[in-house]
N, C-alpha and C positions, 0 to 999 in steps of 0.2 A: 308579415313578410320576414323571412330568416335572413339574416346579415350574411356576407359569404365570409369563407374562413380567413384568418388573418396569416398570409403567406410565410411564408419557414424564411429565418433569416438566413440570408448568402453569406460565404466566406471566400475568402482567395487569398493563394499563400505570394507571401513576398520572395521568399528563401526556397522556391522549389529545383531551382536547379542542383544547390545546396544540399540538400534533404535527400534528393533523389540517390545522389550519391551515397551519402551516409546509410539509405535503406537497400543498397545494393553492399556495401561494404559489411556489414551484419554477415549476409553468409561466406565471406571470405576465411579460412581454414587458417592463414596465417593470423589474425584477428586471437581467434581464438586459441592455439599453439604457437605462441610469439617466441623469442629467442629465449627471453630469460625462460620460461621454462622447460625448454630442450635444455638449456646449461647447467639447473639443478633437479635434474631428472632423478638422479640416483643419491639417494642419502647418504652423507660422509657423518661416519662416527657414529656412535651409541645418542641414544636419546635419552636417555636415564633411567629406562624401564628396566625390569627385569624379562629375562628371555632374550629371543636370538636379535639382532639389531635389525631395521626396518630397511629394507634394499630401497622402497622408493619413499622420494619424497615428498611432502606433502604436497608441492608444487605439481608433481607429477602425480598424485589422485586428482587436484582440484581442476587440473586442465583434461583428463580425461573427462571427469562426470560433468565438468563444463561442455565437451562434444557431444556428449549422453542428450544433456541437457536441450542446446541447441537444435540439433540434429532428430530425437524422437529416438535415441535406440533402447534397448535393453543392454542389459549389463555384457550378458555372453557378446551383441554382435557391436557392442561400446568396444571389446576387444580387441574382435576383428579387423575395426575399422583405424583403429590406432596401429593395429602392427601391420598394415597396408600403408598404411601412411608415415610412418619413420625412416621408413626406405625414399621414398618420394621425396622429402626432405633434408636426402644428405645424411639421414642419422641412424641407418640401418642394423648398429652396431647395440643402440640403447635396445633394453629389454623393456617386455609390455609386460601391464600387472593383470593376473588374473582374474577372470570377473566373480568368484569369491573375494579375494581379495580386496574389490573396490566394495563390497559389498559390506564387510565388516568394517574398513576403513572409514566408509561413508558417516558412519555414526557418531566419530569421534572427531570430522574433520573440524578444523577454526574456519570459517569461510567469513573475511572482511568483505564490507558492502562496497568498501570500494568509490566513497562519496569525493565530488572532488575532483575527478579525472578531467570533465569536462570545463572549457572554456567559460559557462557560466557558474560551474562549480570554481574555478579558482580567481572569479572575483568576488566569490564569498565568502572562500578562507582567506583573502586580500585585505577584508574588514568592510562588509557592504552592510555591516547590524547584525540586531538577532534577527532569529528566524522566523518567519510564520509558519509554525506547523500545521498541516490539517490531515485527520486521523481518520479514521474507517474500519470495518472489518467485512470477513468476508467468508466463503465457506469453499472447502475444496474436496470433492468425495476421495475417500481411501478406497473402497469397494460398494460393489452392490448391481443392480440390477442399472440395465440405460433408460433414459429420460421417456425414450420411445415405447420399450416394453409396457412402463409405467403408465403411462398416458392411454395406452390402446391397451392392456388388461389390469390395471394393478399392481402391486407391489404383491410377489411371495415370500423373500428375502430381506434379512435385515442392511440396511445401507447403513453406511457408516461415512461422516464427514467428520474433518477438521475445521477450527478454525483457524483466518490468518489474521493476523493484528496489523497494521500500518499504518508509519506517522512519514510523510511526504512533505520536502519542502516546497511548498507554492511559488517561490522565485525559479529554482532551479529543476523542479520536479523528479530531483531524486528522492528514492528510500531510503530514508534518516534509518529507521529502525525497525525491527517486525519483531512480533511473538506467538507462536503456533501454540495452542492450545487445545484441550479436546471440546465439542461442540454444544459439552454442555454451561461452559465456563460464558459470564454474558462479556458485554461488551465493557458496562460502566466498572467491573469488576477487577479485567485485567489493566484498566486503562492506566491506575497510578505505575503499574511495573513498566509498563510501555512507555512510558514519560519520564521514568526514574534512570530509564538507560539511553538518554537522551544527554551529553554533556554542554553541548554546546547553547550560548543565553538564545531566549527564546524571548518574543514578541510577544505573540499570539497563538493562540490554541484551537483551531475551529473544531466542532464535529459535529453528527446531526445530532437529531434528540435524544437517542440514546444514551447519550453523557450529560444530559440533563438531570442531575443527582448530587448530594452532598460531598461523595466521595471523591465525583469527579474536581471539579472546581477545589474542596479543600487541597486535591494534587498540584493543581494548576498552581495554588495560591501559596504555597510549602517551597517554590522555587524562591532563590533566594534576587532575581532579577526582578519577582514580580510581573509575568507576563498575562495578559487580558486574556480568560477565558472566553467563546461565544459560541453557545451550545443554544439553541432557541428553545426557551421555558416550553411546556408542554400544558398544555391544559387539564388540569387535575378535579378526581370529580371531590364535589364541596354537597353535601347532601343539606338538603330541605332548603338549597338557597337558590334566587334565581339565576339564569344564565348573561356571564354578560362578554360576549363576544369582543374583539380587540376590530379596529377599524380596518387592519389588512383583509379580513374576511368578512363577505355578506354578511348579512344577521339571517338566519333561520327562518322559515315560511312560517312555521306552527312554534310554539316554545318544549315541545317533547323532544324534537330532532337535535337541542344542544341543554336541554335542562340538567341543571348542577352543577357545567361547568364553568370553570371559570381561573384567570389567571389573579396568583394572588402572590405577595413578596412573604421571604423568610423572616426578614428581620425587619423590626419596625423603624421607616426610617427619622425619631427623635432616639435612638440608640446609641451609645457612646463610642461604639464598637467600630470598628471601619469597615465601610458599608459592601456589601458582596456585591460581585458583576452580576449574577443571576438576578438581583435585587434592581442594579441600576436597567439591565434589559428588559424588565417587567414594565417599568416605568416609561421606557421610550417605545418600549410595544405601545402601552394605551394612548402613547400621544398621538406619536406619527403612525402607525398598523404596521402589521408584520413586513409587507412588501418594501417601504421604504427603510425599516430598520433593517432588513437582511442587506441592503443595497447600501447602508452606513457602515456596518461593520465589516462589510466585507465577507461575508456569507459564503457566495457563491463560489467563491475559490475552492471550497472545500471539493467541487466537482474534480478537482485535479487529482485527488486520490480515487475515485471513482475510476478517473479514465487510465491511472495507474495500473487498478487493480483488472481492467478492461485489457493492460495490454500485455499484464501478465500472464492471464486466462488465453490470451490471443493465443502468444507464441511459444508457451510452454504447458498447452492444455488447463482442464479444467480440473484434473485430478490429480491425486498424488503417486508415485510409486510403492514407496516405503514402506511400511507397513508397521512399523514403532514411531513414536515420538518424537524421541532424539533424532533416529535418521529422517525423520519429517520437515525436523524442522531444521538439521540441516540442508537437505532437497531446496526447500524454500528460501532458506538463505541465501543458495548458489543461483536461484531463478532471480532474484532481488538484485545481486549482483552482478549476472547478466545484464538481468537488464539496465541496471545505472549504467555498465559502461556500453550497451546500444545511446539510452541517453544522452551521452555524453558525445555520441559520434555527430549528433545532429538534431535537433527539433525543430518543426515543423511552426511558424512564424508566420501566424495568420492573419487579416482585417475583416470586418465585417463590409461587406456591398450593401450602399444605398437602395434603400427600397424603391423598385420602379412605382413611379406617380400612375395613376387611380385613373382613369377614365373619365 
């Protein structure tokens, strides 16, 4: 007799009147074209370069491609919609930059993340500790064929993706930091630069298994605060030796389905050396099993970058525009920064509902 399925947990928000707001204020036009940047719209003075001085200033590219951004347009009708809208504002008089011009600009922009703004961001720069980072990557197509084509004939064309890097604070669920790389660069690779442009002390380090590696952890461990790495060991194969499963998982029907593998520590622990996290997680895998150590350390938070990168993908597509690097990765920086300050306008403040009783 088949057991029935064990019901999806319920949730319900506390804060929805709150929220509701906050996700209505998002597409508000003033939000995004605030005062200060209609006031330094137009560059005053030389910038130290050589050649003619820059008419706009950067305030004034970073709040257009902020509308680009938000809004879904192209560059040409990013234009349009900005010199519609200068007049509507009382400010008929400022010039729009041409969409060459955002185009070349875009590449060079500084775009700050902007961490902070919100009410649980500034009882963090208040002194609420270090941080619990937790990191992820993720992929965003530049070009290529659609998912649909794909699926129903094939691929004829080459696709081309990027990667994005993200380290998310788990209290506040802002983006600490990103790094866009191209899609062949891994994850455990770029992870010490990702960590390196991180200033602020950090706690904790979560990520899944892919940071399961020397490199990563020596990164972790080269902070001079000492923060706990937990990347869950991975099962490595050990050849000619038996298999020996950790208590979080079954054990295997046959011994062919898990043979040679098995969790084993780096360093031996009668070592003078002081001893690694990965070393000490190995040890609390075999005692307690995976499930209740992920549920010790705190594991599961890491899902908050996950739904980060969910909300990036949401509301500013799944692809890139750019088509260089540089203007990639600033593109991304500005979507990051978006969305910290949506973030910051409101989050959603959930409980879980008890399970109705069983018959």
């Amino acid at each position: 007799m088949r057991k029935k399925p064990k019901p999806k947990p319920r949730y319900r928000l506390r804060n929805w009147r709150e929220y509701n707001t906050a996700l209505v204020q998002r597409g508000s036009l003033t939000l995004w074209c605030d005062a200060a940047a209609l006031a330094g719209w137009v560059a005053r003075g030389r910038t130290g370069q050589r050649g003619a001085p820059l008419r706009y200033s950067a305030l004034a590219i970073t709040c257009m491609l902020s509308l680009r951004a938000v809004f879904h347009l192209s560059l040409r009708a990013t234009e349009g919609f900005v010199r519609s809208l200068l007049p509507l504002l009382g400010h008929a008089t400022l010039p729009t930059a041409h969409y060459s011009t955002l185009c070349r600009r875009a590449a060079t922009l500084a775009v700050p993340l902007g961490v902070g703004r919100g009410a649980a961001g500034a009882a963090g720069a208040a002194g609420a500790g270090p941080l619990h980072l937790v990191v992820d990557t993720t992929g965003l197509k530049v070009y290529g064929e659609g998912e649909w084509k794909v699926r129903q004939h094939g691929w004829v064309k080459r696709r081309t993706w990027v990667k994005l890097h993200l380290a998310v604070d788990a209290r506040t669920q802002e983006i600490r930091t990103l790094g866009v790389t191209p899609a062949t660069v891994g994850d455990a690779t770029y992870f010490p630069t990702l960590l390196a442009s991180e200033p602020a002390p950090l706690a904790q380090v979560t990520g899944d298994g892919a940071y399961d590696g020397r490199r990563c952890y020596a990164a972790v461990a080269a902070r001079p605060e000492h923060p706990r790495a937990v990347f869950p060991p991975r099962r490595e194969r050990r050849a000619r030796r038996p298999p020996r499963p950790d208590r979080g998982h079954p054990r295997p029907a046959t011994r062919r389905q898990n043979r040679g593998y098995a969790l084993h520590v780096w360093q031996h622990g009668n070592c003078k050396a002081p001893r690694l996290d990965r070393d000490e997680h190995v040890r609390r895998l075999r005692r307690i099993g995976r499930r209740r150590w992920k549920q010790e350390v705190g594991y599961h938070q890491r899902s908050l970058v996950e739904t980060a990168v969910f909300r990036l993908k949401r509301l500013f597509g799944a692809a890139v525009m750019a088509r260089r690097l540089a203007a990639q990765t600033v593109e991304l920086r500005l979507r990051a920064a978006l969305l910290n300050r949506m973030t910051a306008l409101g989050l959603p403040d959930s409980y879980r509902l008890p399970e109705p009783a069983s018959a």
